[in-house]
N, C-alpha and C positions, 0 to 999 in steps of 0.2 A: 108715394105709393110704391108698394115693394114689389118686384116682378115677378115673374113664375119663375125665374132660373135661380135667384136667389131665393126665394122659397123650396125648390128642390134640393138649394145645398144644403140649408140648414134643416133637412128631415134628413138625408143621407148623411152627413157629418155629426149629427145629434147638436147641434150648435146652434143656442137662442137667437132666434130670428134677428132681433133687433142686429146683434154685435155682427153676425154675417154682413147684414145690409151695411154696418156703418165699414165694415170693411172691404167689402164691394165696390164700397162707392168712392174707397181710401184707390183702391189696387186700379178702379178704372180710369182714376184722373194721376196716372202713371208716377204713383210714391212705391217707390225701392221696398219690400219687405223688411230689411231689421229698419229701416224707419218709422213705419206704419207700428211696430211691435216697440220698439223702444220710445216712440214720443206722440203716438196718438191714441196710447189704451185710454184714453176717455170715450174718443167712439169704436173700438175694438172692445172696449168690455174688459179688457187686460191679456185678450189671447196671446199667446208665444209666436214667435217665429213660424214652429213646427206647424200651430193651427194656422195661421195665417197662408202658410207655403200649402197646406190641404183646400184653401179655399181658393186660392190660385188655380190650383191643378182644375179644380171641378172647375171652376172659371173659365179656365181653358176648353176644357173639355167640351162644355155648351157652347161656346163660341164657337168652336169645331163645328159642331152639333147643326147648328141655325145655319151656318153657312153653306154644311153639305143639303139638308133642307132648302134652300134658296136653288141648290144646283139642281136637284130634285124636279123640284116645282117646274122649273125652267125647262129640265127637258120633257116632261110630261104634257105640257101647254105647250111645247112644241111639235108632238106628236096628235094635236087635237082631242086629248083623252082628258086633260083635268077636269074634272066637278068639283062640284061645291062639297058635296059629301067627301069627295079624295081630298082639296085642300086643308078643311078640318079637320079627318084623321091624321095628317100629314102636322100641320100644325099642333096639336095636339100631342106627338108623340115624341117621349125624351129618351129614346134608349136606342142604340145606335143599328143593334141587330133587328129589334123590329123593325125602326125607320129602312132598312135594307131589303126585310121582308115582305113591306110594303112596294118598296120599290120595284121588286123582281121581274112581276108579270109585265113593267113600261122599260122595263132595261135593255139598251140594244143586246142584242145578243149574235153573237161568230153564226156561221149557218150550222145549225142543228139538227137531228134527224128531224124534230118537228118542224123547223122551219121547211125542210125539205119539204114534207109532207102536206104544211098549210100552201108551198107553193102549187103544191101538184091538186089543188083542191079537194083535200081529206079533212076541212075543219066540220063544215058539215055533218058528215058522217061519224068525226070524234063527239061532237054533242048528239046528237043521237043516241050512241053507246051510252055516253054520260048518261042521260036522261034516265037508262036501267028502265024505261017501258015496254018496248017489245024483246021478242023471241029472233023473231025473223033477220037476223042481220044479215047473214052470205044475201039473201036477198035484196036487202038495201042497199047493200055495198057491191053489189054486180052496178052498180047506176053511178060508182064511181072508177070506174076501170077505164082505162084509154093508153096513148100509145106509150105513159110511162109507170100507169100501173097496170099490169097486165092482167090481171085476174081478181076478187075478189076478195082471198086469203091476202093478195099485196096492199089491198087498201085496206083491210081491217087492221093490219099492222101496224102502218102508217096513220091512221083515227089512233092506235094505241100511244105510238111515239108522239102525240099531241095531246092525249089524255097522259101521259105517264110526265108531262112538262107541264104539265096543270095542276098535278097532283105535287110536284115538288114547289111548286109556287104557291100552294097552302099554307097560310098563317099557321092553323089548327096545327096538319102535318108536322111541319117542320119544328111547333112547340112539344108536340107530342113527342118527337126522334129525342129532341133540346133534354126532355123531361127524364127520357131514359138515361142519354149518355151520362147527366148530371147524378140519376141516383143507382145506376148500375154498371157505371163502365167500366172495363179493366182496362191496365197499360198492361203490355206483356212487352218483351224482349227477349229474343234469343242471340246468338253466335252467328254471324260470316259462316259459311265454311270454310275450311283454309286458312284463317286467320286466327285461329285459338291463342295460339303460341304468342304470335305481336300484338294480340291485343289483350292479355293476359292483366291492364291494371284496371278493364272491366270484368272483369272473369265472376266477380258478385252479383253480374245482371244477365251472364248468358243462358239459363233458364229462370227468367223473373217472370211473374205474375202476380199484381198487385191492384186491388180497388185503385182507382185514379184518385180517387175525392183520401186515401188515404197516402201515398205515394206523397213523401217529401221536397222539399225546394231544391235541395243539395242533391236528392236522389234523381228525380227529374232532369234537374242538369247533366248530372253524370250521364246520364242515359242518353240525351239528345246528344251531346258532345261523342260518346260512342257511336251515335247510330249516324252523327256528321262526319267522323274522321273511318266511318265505312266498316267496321268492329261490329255492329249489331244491327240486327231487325226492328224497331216496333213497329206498333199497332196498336191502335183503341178498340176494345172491342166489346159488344153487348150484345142482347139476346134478339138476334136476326128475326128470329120465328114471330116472338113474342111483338116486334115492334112492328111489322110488317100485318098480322092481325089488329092493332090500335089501330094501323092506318085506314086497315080496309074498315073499320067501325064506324070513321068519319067519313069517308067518301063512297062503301057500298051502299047500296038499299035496294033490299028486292033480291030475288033470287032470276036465275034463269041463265041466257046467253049472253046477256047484256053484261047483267052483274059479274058471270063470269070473265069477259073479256077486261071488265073495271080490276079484278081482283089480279090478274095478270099483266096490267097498266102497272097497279101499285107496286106489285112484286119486284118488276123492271125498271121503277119509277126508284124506288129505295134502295133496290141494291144498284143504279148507275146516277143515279142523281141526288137525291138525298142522303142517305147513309155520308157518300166523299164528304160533301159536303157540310152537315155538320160535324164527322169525324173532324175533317180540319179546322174547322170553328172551335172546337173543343181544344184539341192539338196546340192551336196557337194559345186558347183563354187559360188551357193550364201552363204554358211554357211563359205566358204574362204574369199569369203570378208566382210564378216560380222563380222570374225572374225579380220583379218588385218584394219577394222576401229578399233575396241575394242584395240586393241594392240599400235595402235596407237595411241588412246588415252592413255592409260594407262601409253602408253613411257612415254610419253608429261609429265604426270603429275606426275609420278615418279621423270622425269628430274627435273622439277619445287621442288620435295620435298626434292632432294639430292641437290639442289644447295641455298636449302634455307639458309638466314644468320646465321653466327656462330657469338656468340656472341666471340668470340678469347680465349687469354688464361686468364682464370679470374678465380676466386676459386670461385664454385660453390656448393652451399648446394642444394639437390634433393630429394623429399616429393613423394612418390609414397601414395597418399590416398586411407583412406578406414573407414570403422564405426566401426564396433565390433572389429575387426581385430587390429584397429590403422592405423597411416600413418606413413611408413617405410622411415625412413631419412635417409642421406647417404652425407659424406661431403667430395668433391674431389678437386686435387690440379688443379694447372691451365693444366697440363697436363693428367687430368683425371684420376689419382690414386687414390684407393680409399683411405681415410687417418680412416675415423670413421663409425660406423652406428649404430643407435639406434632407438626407438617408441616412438613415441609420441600419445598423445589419445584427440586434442582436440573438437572431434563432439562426435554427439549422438553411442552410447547411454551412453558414460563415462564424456562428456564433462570437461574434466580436461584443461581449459581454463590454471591455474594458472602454474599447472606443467609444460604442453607444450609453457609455452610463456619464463620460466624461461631456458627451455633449449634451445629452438631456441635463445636467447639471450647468452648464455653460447658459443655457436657456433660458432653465428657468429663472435664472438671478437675473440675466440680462434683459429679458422683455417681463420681467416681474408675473411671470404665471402662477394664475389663483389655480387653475383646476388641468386637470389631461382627460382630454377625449379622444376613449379608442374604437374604433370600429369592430363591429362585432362577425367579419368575415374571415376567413382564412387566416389562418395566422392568430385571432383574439386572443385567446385565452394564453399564450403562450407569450405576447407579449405583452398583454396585462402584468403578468407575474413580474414580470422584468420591471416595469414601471413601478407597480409596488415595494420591488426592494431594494429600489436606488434611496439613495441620501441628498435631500434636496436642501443640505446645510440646512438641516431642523427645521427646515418649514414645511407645513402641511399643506400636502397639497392632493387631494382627493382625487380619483383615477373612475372614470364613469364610462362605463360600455356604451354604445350608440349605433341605434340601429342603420345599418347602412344600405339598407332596402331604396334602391331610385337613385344613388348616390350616380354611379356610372351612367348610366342615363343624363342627369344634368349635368357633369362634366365633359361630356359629349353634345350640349345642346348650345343653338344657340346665345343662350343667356349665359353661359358659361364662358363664352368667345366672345363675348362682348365685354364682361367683367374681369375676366384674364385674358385680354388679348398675346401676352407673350409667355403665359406658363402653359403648361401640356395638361392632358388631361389625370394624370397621377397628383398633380395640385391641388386643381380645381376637385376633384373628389375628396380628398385631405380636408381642404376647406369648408365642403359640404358639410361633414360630417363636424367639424367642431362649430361652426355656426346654428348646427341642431341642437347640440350641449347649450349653445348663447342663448339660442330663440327659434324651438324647432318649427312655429309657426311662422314666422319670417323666411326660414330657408324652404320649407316645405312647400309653399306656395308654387314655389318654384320649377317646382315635378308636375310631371300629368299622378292627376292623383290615383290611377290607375297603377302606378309604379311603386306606391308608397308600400305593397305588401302586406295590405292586410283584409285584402281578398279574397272570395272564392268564387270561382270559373267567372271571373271580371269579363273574360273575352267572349264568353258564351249570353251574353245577358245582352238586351235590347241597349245599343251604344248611345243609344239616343238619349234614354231615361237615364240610363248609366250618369253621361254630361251632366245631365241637370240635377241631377238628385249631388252629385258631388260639388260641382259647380254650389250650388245651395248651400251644403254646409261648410264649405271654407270662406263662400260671402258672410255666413252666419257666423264662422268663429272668428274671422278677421274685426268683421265690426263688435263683437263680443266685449273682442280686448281694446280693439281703439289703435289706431296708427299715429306714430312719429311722424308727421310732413317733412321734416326735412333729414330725416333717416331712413323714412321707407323707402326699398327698391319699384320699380315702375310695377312688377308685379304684384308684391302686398299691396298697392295703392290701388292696381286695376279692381278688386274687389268690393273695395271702400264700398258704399251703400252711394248709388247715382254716379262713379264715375265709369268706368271700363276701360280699354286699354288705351284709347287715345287722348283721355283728357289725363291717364294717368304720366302719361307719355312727355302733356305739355305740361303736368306738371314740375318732374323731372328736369324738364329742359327748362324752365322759367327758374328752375332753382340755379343751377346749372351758371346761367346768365348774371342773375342775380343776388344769389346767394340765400344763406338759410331767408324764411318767412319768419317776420317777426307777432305777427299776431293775425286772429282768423279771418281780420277783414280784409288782410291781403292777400286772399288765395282770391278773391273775385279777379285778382287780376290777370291771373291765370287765361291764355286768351282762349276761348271759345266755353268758360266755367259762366255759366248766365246764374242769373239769381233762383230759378229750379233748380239745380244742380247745388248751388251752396247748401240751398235748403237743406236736400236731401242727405249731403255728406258731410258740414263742417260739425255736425254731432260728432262723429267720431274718426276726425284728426284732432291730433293733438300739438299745440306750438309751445314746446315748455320753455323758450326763448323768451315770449311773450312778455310783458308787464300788468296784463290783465291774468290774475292766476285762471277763470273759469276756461282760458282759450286752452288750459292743459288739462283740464277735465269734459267728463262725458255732459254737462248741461249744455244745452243747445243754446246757439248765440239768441233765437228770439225769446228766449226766459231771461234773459239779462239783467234785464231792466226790471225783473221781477225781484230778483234776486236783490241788484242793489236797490232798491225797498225795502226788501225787507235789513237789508245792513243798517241802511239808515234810520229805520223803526227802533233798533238796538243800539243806535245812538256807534256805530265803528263804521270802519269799511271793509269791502268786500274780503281783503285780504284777513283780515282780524275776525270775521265771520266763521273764515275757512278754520284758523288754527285757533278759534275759542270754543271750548264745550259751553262756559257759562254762556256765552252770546247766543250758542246754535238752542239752547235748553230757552231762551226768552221767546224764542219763537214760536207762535201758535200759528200752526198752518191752515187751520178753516179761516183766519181772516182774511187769506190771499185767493181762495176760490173765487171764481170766477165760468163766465159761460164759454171761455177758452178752454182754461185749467182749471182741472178737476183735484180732488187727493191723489188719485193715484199717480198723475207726472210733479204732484209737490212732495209725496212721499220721496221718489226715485230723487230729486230735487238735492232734498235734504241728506239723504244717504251718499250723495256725492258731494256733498259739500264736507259733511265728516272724512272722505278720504277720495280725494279729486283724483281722478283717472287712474284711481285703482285697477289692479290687475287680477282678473277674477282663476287665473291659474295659481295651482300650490307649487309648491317649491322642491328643486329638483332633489333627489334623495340617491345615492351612492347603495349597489345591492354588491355585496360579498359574498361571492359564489362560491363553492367548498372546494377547497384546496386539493383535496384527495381524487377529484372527478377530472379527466383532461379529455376524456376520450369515452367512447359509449362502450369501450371494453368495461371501463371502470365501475360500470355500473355495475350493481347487485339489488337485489330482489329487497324490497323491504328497506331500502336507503330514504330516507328522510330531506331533500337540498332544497337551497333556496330555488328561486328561478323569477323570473319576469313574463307576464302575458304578454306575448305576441303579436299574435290571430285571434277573432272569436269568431264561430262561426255557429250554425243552427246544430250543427253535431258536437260540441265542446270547444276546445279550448287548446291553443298550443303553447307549449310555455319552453322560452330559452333560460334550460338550465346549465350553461357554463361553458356546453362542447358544441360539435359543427351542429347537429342534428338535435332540433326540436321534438321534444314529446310532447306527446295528445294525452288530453284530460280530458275522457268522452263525458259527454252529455250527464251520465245516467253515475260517474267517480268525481262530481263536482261538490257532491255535497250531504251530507246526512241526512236530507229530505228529497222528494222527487223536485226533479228541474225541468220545466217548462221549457225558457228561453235563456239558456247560459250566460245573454247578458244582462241578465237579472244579478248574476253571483259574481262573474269576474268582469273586465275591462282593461283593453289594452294600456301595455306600462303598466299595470297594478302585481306589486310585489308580492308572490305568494309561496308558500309551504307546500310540497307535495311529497308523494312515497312513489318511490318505484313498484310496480307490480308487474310487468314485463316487457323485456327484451330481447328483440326479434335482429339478431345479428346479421340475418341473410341479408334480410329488406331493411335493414340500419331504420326502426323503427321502435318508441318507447310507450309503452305505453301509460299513464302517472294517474293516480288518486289525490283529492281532498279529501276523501271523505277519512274522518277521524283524525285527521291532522290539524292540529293547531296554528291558528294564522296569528 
C-alpha cells in the first residue's frame, strides 16, 4: 500500500507514482543514491541521480514534517486542548506554514500585552466586542475595572490587545496578508547615510524598487549581503490600506461601537503582529530560493569542473608562477608522486631566461615529461610564453593553463601536511595544480568545494543546503567515474557510494598494512566494511590488479554469475567475452531477464562489457590564447580571442581570456537568440570565441559578446 507522503512526492515532483514508491522504499532501507540510480532502475523506473536526490530531499522534508507534528500533538494534549476535530486537522496537514498556523493560538508564548490583559481578567470583555452585538461597551467594560485597570477606556484596550492576538492567529488572516505579499510585494532598498562612498559596489541598489516575485537570485543576494555588511536599508512592502480592509472583511460584522473597536483591533493587530510577521515569512521564503537558484547553479558548475578532462597518466612537470618570488616547479610521476621540486626565475624582475630554460630542459628528459602545467595566477601568461619557446630536444610537449582557484587553501590544509610532511606550502600548491592537469577530480576532492571558484555569493547562501547540495554532486561525479582502490587517496574513497571518511580511512590503512587489493572480494576484509557496505560500494572501485577482468569495471559483483552465463552460453570466458564483438553480438539479452534483472541493468551490463570501466570524461585539450593580448591595456574594441569558461552564473558567463582579469559575457551577449539560463549555452572549461565590446580601465572590467562570433 503506498502512503500519503509518497503520494504527495509524486504529484509535487510530477514523478509516476509507481517509481517514487519503489524508490522510497530503495532510499528508506538506507541504499546510498548513485546506487539506487546505477543498479536498481528496475524499481526506480530508470530515474538519474538528480531525480532520485529530489526524492530524497521531499523525503526529508516529510519526515521533518511528521516529527514536528508528533511535537505539536504532544504539547497541545498537554495543555488539555487536543480534540478529535484538532488531531485530524493536525494530521491531515502537509505544509509546514499552515501546520504553524494551526499551531499558533496552543503555542506558549513570552508575556504579551494580551497575555497581560487575559491576566487582569479582559478575556470576557474581548469576546464581547468580538461578538460586534451591542453598542453599549464603556458600559460593560466599567464591570471590568479594578485596582490594575483603572477605568474603562483601560479595559477596552486591553479586550483590544486580546482581540488584536486573535485576529493575527487567523488562518483566513494570515492567508489573506500571505495572498498579498505573494502577488503585490515590492523589495525596496536604499543607502546607509554616511556610507555612500564605502559602499559604492552596491551603488545599483541604493534607490531600488522592484516587484519581489520579479527581483532576481543574484539581485536578491546582492541586496541582503548589502543590507548584512550595514550599506543598505530594505524592506518588503505592500499595500497597507488595502490589506488591512481584507482583514476587517473576514473578521468585522455589523456596524456600530463594537465593530468599531474590531476595526481598530485589526488595524493594531496588522500593522504589530501580522504584517512583521509575514513580511519575515516572506523575507526568508524569497532569500530560500534565492538562495537554492545560487546553489544550484553553483552544483552545475562545480559538476562541470570535477568532471573536467584528465589529461590520464602522463608525467607531468607543474610551474606554480610568480615574479620576485620565482615559479615553483615540481615534477610528478604518472601517478602523481612527487619525484623533484626546484625554482626557476625566468620573469621580471631576474629574468634568468638562460638558467630557467637550461633546467626545464634538464627535466624534462630526465623524469621523461609528456605535458607542463601552469597555473593560471600571477605571473601565467608571462611564463607560459617562456615554456612555449624552450626547445625540449624535439619533443612535444603541450603547455596547459590550470586553474588555481583552492590551490593555497589545500596547501595549507591538513591533507596537505599529511601528504608532504617535509615540503612548505609553495610545493604542496605546485603539486596541486599539476595533479589537476593528471585528474582534476581526484585532486579536487580534496578542497572545500566552496573554494574551487566557481561561485556566486557561496558565503551568503544557507551553509547548510550549500554542504549538501555540493557534498551531492562530487558523491555523484566521484562514483560516475569509479575509483582506483589502491590509488585513491582517503578522500576520493570517503565519497565512494556507502563508505565516508572512516571506513575510507581503514581502507587506506588495510592497504597501507598489506599492500595493493587484488580483487573485489578482498575489500570485505577491510575491518568494520560488513556485507551492506560491499553492496553498496564495490560497484564502483575498481582493482585493475585483479585476475577477474569485471573486478576493473562498473558491473556489480552480484551480476557475476550472470555474466559468466552468459560467457558460457557463447561457448568462451569472461575475459574473451570482454574483448570479442562476435561473442558480445551472440548475445540475446531477453534470455537473461529475470524477476531480479530487468533490460535496463542487462542493457548497462552489456555496454560495460564493450568498454570495462570506461571513463565517461573527454579528453583534455590545450587552448592558445593570442599572443598580442598580455595585459587588459591590450585590449581593443572589436578584438575577436580565444578564452575558456570560468564562472557561469544566472547573469552570464566569465571567460579567462589570457590576462589577470576575467571578462563577463552578460546574459543577454551569449548568443543570437534570447537566453533564459546561460547554462543552457556555455559550461565551465568550454572553449569559446568571443569579441571585445568594452573596456572599463578604471574598474579593470571587460565586457565580451558571442553573439555573431563563430565557435
Amino acid at each position: 500500500m503506498v502512503d500519503k507522503v509518497t503520494t504527495l512526492i509524486s504529484q509535487e515532483l510530477n514523478i509516476p507514482l509507481n517509481q517514487v514508491a519503489g524508490t522510497v522504499g530503495l532510499l528508506r532501507d538506507d541504499n546510498s543514491i548513485p546506487f539506487i540510480s546505477r543498479y536498481r532502475k528496475e524499481a526506480t523506473g530508470g530515474l538519474d541521480d538528480v531525480a532520485i536526490q529530489s526524492i530524497d530531499a521531499k523525503l526529508k522534508y516529510y519526515n521533518e514534517l511528521q516529527k514536528r507534528k508528533a511535537t505539536i500533538l504532544k504539547s497541545i494534549e498537554a495543555q488539555d486542548k487536543l480534540t478529535d476535530e484538532l488531531s485530524v486537522k493536525i494530521a491531515n496537514c502537509w505544509n509546514a506554514n499552515t501546520l504553524e498556523d494551526i499551531y499558533l493560538p496552543y503555542k506558549p508564548k513570552r508575556r504579551t500585552r494580551a497575555e497581560v490583559a487575559r491576566n487582569r481578567g479582559l478575556e470576557p470583555l474581548a469576546k464581547i466586542i468580538m461578538a460586534q452585538h451591542g453598542d453599549n461597551i464603556d458600559e460593560r467594560a466599567k464591570q471590568y475595572t479594578g485596582d490594575e485597570v483603572p477605568d474603562a477606556q483601560a479595559a477596552i484596550a486591553g479586550a483590544q490587545d486580546i482581540i488584536a492576538e486573535w485576529v493575527s492567529e487567523n488562518q483566513a488572516v494570515r492567508n489573506s496578508v500571505r495572498r498579498a505579499f505573494r502577488h503585490d510585494a515590492v523589495l525596496t532598498s536604499t543607502f546607509v547615510k554616511g556610507k555612500e562612498i564605502e559602499g559604492r559596489n552596491y551603488e545599483n541598489y541604493y534607490d531600488y524598487s522592484q516587484p519581489l516575485r520579479r527581483v532576481s537570485s543574484h539581485q536578491l543576494l546582492a541586496i541582503r549581503r548589502g543590507e548584512k555588511e550595514g550599506y543598505l536599508k530594505v524592506a518588503i512592502n505592500i499595500n497597507d490600506d488595502r490589506a488591512i480592509d481584507n482583514i476587517c472583511r473576514i473578521v468585522v460584522h455589523g456596524r456600530g461601537q463594537s465593530a468599531s473597536l474590531v476595526e481598530e483591533a485589526v488595524e493594531d493587530s496588522y500593522k504589530r503582529l501580522v504584517r512583521p510577521s509575514i513580511e519575515t515569512e516572506f523575507a526568508a521564503h524569497s532569500k530560500a530560493v534565492a538562495d537554492d537558484e545560487a546553489i544550484e547553479m553553483f552544483a552545475r558548475n562545480a559538476r562541470e569542473l570535477l568532471f573536467a578532462p584528465p589529461l590520464g597518466h602522463k608525467h607531468i612537470l607543474a610551474v606554480d608562477p610568480g615574479f620576485r618570488t620565482g615559479c615553483k616547479v615540481v615534477c610528478l610521476d604518472e601517478n602523481g608522486n612527487l619525484k623533484h621540486h626546484t625554482v626557476i626565475y625566468p620573469t621580471a624582475p631576474h629574468y634568468d631566461i638562460d638558467g630557467a630554460t637550461a633546467t626545464m630542459q634538464e627535466l624534462v628528459q630526465k623524469y621523461n615529461i609528456d605535458a607542463i602545467a601552469v597555473g593560471n595566477g600571477t605571473a601565467s601568461r608571462e611564463t607560459e610564453r617562456f615554456l612555449k619557446r624552450v626547445d625540449y630536444g624535439g619533443k612535444q610537449v603541450n603547455v596547459y593553463v590550470v586553474s588555481e582557484n583552492g590551490a593555497s587553501i589545500y596547501s595549507a590544509s591538513q591533507i596537505a601536511r599529511d601528504e608532504f610532511p617535509d615540503e612548505d606550502v609553495t610545493v604542496r600548491g605546485a603539486v596541486s595544480i599539476g595533479r589537476r592537469l593528471l585528474d582534476p577530480l581526484a585532486e579536487l576532492v580534496k578542497i572545500d568545494p566552496k573554494s574551487i571558484g566557481v561561485g556566486q555569493y557561496q558565503h551568503d547562501v544557507d551553509q547548510t543546503k550549500l554542504k549538501e547540495a555540493l557534498n551531492f554532486t562530487v558523491e555523484s561525479c566521484v562514483n560516475s567515474v569509479g575509483v582506483n582502490i589502491n590509488t585513491a587517496s582517503k578522500e576520493l574513497l570517503t565519497y565512494v557510494a556507502g563508505l565516508g571518511p572512516a571506513l575510507a580511512q581503514n581502507i587506506v590503512d588495510y592497504r597501507k598494512e598489506n599492500g595493493d587489493f587484488h580483487s573485489r572480494r578482498e575489500i570485505m576484509k577491510v575491518p568494520k566494511l560488513g556485507v551492506k557496505t560491499f553492496t553498496q560500494a564495490a560497484g564502483f572501485l575498481r582493482v585493475p590488479e585483479s585476475d577477474n577482468p569485471l573486478d576493473n569495471s562498473a558491473v556489480h559483483p552480484e551480476r557475476y554469475a550472470l555474466v559468466e552465463r552468459m560467457a558460457a552460453d557463447c561457448g568462451c570466458t569472461v575475459a574473451q567475452l570482454i574483448t570479442s564483438d562476435e561473442a558480445r553480438k551472440k548475445i540475446d539479452v531477453k534470455r537473461y531477464v529475470s524477476p531480479e534483472v530487468g533490460l535496463p541493468t542487462l542493457a548497462d551490463i552489456m555496454r560495460e562489457l564493450e568498454k570495462p570501466g570506461r571513463d565517461p570524461r573527454s579528453t583534455a585539450q590545450v587552448l592558445e590564447f593570442d599572443d598580442n593580448v598580455h595585459d587588459i591595456r591590450d585590449l581593443r574594441k572589436d578584438m575577436e580571442l580565444n578564452g575558456i569558461v570560468t564562472n557561469v552564473t544566472k547573469f552570464g558567463a566569465f571567460v579567462d581570456i589570457g590576462i589577470h582579469e576575467n571578462g563577463l559575457v552578460h546574459i543577454s551577449q551569449l548568443a543570437d537568440r534570447r537566453v533564459s539560463d546561460p547554462s543552457r549555452v556555455v559550461h565551465i572549461n568550454q572553449h569559446v570565441r568571443v569579441r571585445v565590446i568594452d573596456v572599463d580601465l578604471d574598474r579593470k572590467r571587460i565586457s565580451l559578446s558571442m553573439k555573431g562570433v563563430r565557435q
